[in-house]
C-alpha positions as CSV (number, residue, x, y, z in Angstrom):
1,X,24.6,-34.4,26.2
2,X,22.9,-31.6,24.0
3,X,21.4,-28.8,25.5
4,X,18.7,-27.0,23.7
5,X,17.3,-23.5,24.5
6,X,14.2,-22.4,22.5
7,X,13.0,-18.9,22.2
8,X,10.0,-17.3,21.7
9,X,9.6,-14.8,18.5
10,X,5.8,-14.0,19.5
11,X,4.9,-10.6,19.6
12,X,2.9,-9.3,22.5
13,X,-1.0,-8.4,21.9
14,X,-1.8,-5.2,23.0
15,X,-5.3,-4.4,22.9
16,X,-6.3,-1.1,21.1
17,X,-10.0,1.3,21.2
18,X,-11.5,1.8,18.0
19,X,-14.3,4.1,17.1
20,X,-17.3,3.7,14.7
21,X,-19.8,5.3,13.0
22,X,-22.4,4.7,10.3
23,X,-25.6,5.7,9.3
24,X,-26.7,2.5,7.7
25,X,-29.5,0.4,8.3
26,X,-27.0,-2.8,8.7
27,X,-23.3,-2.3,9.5
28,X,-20.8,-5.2,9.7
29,X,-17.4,-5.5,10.5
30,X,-15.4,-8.9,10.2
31,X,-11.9,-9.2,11.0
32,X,-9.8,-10.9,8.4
33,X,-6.6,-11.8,10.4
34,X,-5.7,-13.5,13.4
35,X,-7.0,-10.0,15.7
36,X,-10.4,-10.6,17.8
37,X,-12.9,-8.2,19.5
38,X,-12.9,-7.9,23.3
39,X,-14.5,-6.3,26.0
40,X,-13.1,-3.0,27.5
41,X,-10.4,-3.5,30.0
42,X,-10.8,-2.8,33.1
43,X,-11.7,0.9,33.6
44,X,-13.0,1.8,30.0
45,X,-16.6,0.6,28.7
46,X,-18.4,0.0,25.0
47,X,-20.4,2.5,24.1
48,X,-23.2,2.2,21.6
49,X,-25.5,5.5,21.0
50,X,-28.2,5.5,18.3
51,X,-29.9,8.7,17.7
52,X,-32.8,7.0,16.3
53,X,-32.1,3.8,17.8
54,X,-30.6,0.2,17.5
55,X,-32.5,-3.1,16.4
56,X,-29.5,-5.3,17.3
57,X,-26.2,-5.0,18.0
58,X,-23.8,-8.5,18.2
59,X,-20.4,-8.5,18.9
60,X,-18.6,-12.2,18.7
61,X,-14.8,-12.4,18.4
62,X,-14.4,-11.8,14.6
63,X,-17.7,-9.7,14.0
64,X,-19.2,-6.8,14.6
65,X,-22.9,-6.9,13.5
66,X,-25.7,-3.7,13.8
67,X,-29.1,-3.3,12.5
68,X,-30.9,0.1,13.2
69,X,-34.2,1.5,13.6
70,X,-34.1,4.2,11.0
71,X,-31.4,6.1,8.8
72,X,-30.2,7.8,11.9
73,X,-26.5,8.4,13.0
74,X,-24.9,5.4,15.1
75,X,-21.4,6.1,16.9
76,X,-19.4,3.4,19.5
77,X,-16.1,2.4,20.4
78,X,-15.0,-1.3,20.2
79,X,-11.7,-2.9,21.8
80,X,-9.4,-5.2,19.6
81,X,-7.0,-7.5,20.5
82,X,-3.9,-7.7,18.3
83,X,-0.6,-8.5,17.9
84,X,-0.2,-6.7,14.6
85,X,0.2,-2.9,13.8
86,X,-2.2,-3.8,10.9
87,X,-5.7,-4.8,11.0
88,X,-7.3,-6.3,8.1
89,X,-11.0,-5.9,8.0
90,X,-14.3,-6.2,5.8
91,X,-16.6,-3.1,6.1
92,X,-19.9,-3.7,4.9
93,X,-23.1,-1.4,4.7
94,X,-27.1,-1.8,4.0
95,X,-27.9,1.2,2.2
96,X,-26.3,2.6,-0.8
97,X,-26.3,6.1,0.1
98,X,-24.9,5.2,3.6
99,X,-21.3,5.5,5.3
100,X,-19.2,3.4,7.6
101,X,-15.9,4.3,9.0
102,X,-13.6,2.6,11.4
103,X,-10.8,4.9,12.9
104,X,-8.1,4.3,15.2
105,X,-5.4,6.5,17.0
106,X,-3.2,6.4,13.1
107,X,-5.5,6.1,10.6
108,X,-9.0,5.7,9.4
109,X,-11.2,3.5,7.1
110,X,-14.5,4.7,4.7
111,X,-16.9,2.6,3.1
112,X,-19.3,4.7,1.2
113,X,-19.2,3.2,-2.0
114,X,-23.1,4.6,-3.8
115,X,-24.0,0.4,-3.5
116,X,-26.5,-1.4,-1.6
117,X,-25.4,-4.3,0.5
118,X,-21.3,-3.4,-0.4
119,X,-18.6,-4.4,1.5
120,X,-15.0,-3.5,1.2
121,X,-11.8,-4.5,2.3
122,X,-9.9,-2.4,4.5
123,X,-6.6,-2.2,6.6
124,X,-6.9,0.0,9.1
125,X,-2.9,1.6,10.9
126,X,-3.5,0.5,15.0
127,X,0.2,1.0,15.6
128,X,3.2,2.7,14.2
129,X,6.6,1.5,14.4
């Protein structure tokens, strides 16, 4: 009789607050690995403020999508769920003299390339080890 034991090598997902800002007139963010965006756990909240205000913001689990009303300033936090200490991401931006950045608690990520409708690939620290 053979006995067989298996084991699991999966890492745990932990689920880490980002925070964004851009003053674009369309901002995206795609995830490139295997990490999805989620809703706040319970006790925290998403946040989107718009100083001159927001056209329309989607969220689905790999992207991040925001149009604005006007070249104003745009801040919010987003949750992620990973079970990397690496994120891979695309940033991508409307205007050519416009900014995005992605930051979490280690590190953080600028796209403000001087090109209209750029995006740039990213890794952005969530963990280290």
């Amino acid at each position: 009789m053979a006995l067989f034991t298996c084991l699991s090598t999966q890492a745990a997902e932990s689920i880490y607050e980002l925070a964004v800002s851009t003053d674009s007139s369309w901002t995206s963010i795609e995830i490139r690995d295997d990490a999805e965006w989620v809703n706040a756990p319970p006790g925290k909240s998403i946040s989107v403020n718009g100083r001159k205000g927001i056209k329309s913001y989607t969220l689905s689990p790999k992207k991040m999508h925001l149009r604005t009303m006007g070249n104003g300033e745009v801040t919010m936090n987003l949750y992620i769920k990973s079970k990397n200490s690496v994120l891979g991401l695309d940033l991508c931006k409307g205007k050519a003299s416009s900014y995005i950045w992605i930051k979490s608690d280690q590190s953080k990520q600028k796209n403000d390339t001087k090109q209209k409708d750029y995006c740039e690939r990213a890794a952005l620290v969530l963990q280290l080890h």
